[in-house]
N, C-alpha and C positions, 0 to 999 in steps of 0.2 A: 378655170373658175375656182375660185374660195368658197367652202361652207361655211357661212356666216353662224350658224347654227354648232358648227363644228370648232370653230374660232373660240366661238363664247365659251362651251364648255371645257376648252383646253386649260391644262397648267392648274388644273386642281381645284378652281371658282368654281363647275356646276353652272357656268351660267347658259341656263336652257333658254334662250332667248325665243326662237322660234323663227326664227326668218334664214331663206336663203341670199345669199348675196354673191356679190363676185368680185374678181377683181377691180378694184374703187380708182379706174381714172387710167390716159396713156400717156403718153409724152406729152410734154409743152407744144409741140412742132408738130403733133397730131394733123390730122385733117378731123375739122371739125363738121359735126351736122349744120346742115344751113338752118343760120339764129331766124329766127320768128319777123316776122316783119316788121320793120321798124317803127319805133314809139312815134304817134303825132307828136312832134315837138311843138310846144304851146308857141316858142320865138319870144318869151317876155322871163329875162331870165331872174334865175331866185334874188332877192336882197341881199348879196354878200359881197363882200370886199374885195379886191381884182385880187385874181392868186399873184401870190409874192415869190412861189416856187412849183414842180411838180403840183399839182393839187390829187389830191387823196381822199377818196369821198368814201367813207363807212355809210352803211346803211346799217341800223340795228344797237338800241343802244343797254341789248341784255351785257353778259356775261363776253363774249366773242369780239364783241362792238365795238365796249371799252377799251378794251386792252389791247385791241390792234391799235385804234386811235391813239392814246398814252403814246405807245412803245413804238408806233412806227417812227413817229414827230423827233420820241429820244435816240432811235439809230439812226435817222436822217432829218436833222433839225430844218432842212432845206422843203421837207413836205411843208404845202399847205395844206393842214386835215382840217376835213367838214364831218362832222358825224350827223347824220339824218335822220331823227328817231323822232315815228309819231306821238309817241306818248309826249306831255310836259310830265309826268312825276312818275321819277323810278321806284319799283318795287322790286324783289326779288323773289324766285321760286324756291331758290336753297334753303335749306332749316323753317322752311314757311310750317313743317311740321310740327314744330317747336312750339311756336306760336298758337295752334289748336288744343295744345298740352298745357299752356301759360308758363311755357319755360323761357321763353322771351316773349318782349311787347312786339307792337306790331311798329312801332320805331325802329326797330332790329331790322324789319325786310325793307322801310318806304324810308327811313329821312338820311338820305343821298340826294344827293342835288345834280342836275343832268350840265347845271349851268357851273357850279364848286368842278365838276372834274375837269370841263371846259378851259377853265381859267386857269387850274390849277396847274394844268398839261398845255396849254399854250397848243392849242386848237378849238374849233367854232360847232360851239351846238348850233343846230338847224330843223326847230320843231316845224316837220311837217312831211308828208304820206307819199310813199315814193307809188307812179302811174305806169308809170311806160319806164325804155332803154332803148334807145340809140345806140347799139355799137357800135354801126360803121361811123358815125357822129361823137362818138366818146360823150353822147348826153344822155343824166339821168333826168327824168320827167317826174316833176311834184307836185303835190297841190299848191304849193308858192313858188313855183316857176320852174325853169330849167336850169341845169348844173353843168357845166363842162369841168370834164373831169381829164386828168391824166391817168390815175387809177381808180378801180371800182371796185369796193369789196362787201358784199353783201351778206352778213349775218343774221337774218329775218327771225330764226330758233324755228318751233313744229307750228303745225296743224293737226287737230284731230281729224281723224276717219272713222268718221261713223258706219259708212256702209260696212268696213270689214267687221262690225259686231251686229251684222243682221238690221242694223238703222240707216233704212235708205229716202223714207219720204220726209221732205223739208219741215213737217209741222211736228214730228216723232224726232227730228234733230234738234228742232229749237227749242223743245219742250224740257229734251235730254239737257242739252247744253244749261238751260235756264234754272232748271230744279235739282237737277243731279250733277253737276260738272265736277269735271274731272280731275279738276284743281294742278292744272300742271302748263298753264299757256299765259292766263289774263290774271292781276291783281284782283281784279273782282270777285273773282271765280274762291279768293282765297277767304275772301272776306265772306262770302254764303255757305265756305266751308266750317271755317271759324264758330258760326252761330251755331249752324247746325249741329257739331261735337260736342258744343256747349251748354246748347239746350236741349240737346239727347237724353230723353228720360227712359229708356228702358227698350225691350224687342229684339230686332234684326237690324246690325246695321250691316248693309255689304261693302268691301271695298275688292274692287275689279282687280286684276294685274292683265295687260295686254302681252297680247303675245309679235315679236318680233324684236328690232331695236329701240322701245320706247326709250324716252326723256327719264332719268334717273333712275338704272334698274333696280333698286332698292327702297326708293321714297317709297309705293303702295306698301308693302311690309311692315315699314318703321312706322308708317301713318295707322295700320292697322293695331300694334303695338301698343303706341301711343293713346290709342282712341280705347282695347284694351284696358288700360291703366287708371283712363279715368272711371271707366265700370268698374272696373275694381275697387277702387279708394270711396268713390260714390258709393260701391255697396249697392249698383241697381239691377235690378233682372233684365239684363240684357247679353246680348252678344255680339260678335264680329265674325263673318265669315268673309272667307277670302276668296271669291271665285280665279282662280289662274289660268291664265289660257296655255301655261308651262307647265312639262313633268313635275316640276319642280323648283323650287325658290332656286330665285335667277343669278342671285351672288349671297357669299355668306350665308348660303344656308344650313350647314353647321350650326350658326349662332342665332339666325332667325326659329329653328327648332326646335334649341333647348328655351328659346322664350318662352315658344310657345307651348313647350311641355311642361316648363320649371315655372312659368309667373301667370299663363294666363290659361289653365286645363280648365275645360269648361265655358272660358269667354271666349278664346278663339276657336273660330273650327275652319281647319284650312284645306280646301277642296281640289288639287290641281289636276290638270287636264279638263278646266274646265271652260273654255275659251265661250263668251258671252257668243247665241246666234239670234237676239233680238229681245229687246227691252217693251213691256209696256207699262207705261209711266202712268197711266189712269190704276191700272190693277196695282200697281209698285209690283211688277212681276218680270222675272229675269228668266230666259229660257238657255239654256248648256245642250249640248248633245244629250245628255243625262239626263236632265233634272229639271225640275221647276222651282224656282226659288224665290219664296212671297220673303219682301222685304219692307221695314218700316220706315229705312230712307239710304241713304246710297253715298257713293261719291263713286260713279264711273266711269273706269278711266279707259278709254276707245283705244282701238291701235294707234299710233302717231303716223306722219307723212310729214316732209319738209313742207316748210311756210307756201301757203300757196301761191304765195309773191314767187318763187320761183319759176314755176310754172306760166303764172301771166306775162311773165318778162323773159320765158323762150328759152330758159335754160336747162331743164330735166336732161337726165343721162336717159339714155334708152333702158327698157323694161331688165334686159339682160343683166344691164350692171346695177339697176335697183329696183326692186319692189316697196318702195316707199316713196315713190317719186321725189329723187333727190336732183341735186346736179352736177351734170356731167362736167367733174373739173379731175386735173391732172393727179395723181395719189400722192403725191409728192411735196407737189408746191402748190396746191388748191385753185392754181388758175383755172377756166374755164379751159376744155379742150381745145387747143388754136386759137387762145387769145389770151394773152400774156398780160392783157389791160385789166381783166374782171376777175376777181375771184370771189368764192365762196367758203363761207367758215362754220364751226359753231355746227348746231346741229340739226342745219339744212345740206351738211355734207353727208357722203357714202359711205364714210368711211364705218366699220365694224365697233369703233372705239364706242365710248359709254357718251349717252350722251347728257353730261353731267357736267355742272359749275368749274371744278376744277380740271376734267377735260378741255375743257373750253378755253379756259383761262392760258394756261400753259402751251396748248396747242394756237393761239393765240400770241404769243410770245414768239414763239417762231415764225408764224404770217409776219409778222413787223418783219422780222430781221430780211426774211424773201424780198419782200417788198422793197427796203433798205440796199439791201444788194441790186436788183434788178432797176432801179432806179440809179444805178452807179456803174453800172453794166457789169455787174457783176453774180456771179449763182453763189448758191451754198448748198452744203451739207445736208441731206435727211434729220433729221433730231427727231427721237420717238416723245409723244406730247406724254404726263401725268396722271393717272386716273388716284386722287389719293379721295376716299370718301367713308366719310363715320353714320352710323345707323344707331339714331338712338332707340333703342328698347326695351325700356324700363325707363317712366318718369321720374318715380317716386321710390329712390333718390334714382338721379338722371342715371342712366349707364348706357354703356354705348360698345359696339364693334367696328371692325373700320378693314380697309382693304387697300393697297398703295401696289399701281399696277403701272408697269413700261409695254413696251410692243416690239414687234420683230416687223420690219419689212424687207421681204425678201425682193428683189432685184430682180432676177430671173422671171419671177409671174408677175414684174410689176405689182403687187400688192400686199396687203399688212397681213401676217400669215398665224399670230397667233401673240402670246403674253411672253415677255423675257422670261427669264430664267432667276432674275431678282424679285420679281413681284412674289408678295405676301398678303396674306390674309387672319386679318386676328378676330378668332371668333369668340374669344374668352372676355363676356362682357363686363365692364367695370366702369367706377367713378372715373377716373382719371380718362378714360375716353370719351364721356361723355362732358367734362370740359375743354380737351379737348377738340371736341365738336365747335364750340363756341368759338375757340381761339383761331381755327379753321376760318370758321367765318366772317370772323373781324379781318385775318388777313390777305381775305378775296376784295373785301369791300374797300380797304387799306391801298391794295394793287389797283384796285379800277378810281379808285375815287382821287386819292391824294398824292399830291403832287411826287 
């Protein structure tokens, strides 16, 4: 087994993540667990076009989704790709912090078109909710009908879990989710955070950090920063505490420190080891092993778990290889264990890596090519995926830190064992990272959008 715990902190980052894990996946030719019972198939299939070749059905149309779709179509022009995503209007979670700060518009996360990437990549958007999986059938189940597929690749992104922060009755979750969200899953969630930052006149404001492999280990920090900054420049009586449920800031903490010693002493107060064991939202009251912490409004952010669309469609790895209910696919080539037809990507996978935009994206980049080969009866190569990510902390003028990390998989344990030997970390914050940051982000949206 791998310390996921022990992983993250290697190679100099500090990242106290908090979760154990294990080795992430076995061979393609594995015996696999028997798949869940199969999806009723409705028998009335979706409205699309007879496949012209293979067909290649993405599920998921974040960060992971796209860019398989794009790039699978460009190394094997013979796929038919469907992308299946329930949303009609993209938005994005990257730099969404930005946008609470009014360092970009909220045009920057939403005016992407799910139907422009479509056209532009010469594959078919397919707005609508995936229900069931048919493996032994090669059909996915939707709410507008049935799909037969040649390949399956499912990108769903998290779920929060609420219970692992002490929130386990249904009317204490929807409450959480509705008033305080975590801002790291739904567009929605960004825009109630949005207001909130905005119209924050003064107090307590908390911001969570989860403890395990959450979705961007750095965004609650920068977000805290950021929020920070505006008390600051506003000049209000307020502050930001950080409750962490880690030793320690979980990357770039170097440069998240002297923020928070050199720009925000007195606004920020950063508490770690302080993992949330139950919330009540009438009191606005946060309970730690420690402490009781009355607050005047929140953004908290629960442990994560892959999509729960995983789960309902039978595919989870056993407890052993995840504590986040992920699924059980190969470490390698992301197939599901003994089944060469379905994979999973993005960050309802096991793997240790960050689960972050440009993660995603480049780890993504090599799914295509898998795919592309395997379709041609052909394998490839391992390729360790990108982790490059900038924290802005400091609005006013913007500055930023940033970290650009590779991986090791070792062969012998079957799994990813820790950070190359290249990865760097720049904690010395400044303007020129904090555009930077922008340019980053035009060229994620640049990769998934246009042709």
């Amino acid at each position: 087994m791998s310390d996921r715990r022990g992983f993250l902190k290697s190679s100099g980052l500090a990242l106290a993540a908090g979760a154990t894990g294990v080795a992430v996946g076995t061979t393609g030719c594995a015996t696999a667990a028997a798949p869940a019972a199969p999806a009723v198939v409705t028998g009335r299939l979706a409205a699309l076009p007879q496949a012209r070749g293979p067909r290649l059905v993405v599920v998921g149309g974040g960060t992971s989704g796209l860019t398989i779709a794009k790039y699978a179509k460009k190394e094997f022009p013979r796929f038919d790709v469907v992308l299946v995503e329930k949303r009609d209007m993209y938005s994005s979670c990257f730099t969404s912090n930005l946008w609470y700060a009014g360092l970009i518009t909220l045009e920057n996360l939403a005016n992407h078109s799910f139907l422009d990437a479509a056209v532009n990549n010469h594959y078919t958007y397919f707005n609508a909710t995936v229900t069931g999986l048919d493996r032994a059938g090669k059909t996915l189940v939707t709410s507008e009908g049935d799909i037969k597929y040649d390949y399956l690749v499912i990108a769903p992104g998290i779920s929060y879990d609420y219970d692992k922060i002490g929130v386990s009755d249904i009317d204490s979750k929807t409450a959480l989710r509705q008033v305080y969200p975590g801002g790291f899953v739904s567009p929605t969630e960004h825009v109630t955070l949005h207001r909130k930052i905005r119209e924050f006149e003064g107090g307590t404001f908390v911001q969570t950090v989860p403890g395990g492999n959450y979705r961007c280990l750095p965004a609650p920090y920068e977000r805290a920063c950021l929020i920070a900054s505006l008390i600051k420049k506003n000049k209000l009586k307020g502050k930001v505490v950080i409750l962490d449920a880690n030793p320690d800031v979980t990357i770039k903490a170097k440069g998240f420190h002297a923020a928070f010693d050199e720009l925000y002493t007195g606004i920020i107060d950063y508490k770690p080891n302080s993992a949330v064991k139950g919330v009540d939202v009438a009191r606005r009251t946060i309970e730690t092993d420690f402490d009781s912490v009355q607050f005047d409004d929140a953004a908290i952010y629960p442990n994560v778990r892959a999509s729960t669309l995983i789960e309902q469609l039978g595919l989870l790895a056993p407890a052993t290889k995840s504590n986040q209910k992920e699924a059980d696919i190969d470490t390698r080539f992301y197939n599901i264990v003994g089944d060469t037809s379905v994979y999973v990507t993005g960050d309802s996978r096991p793997h240790p890596y960050s689960k972050s935009a440009n993660t995603s994206n480049t780890e993504a980049h090599y799914v295509a090519k898998v795919l592309a080969a395997r379709a041609q009866g052909r394998e490839i190569a391992w390729s360790t995926p990108e982790t490059i990510c900038y924290s802005v902390v400091n609005a006013f003028p913007m500055q930023a830190i940033s970290v650009k990390a590779h991986y090791v998989y070792d062969a012998g344990k079957d799994a990813i064992t820790g950070f190359s030997p290249d990865t760097q970390v720049f904690e010395n914050r400044d303007a020129a990272k904090g555009q930077a940051t922008l340019e980053w982000a035009k060229g994620l949206y640049r990769d998934m959008f246009n042709a």
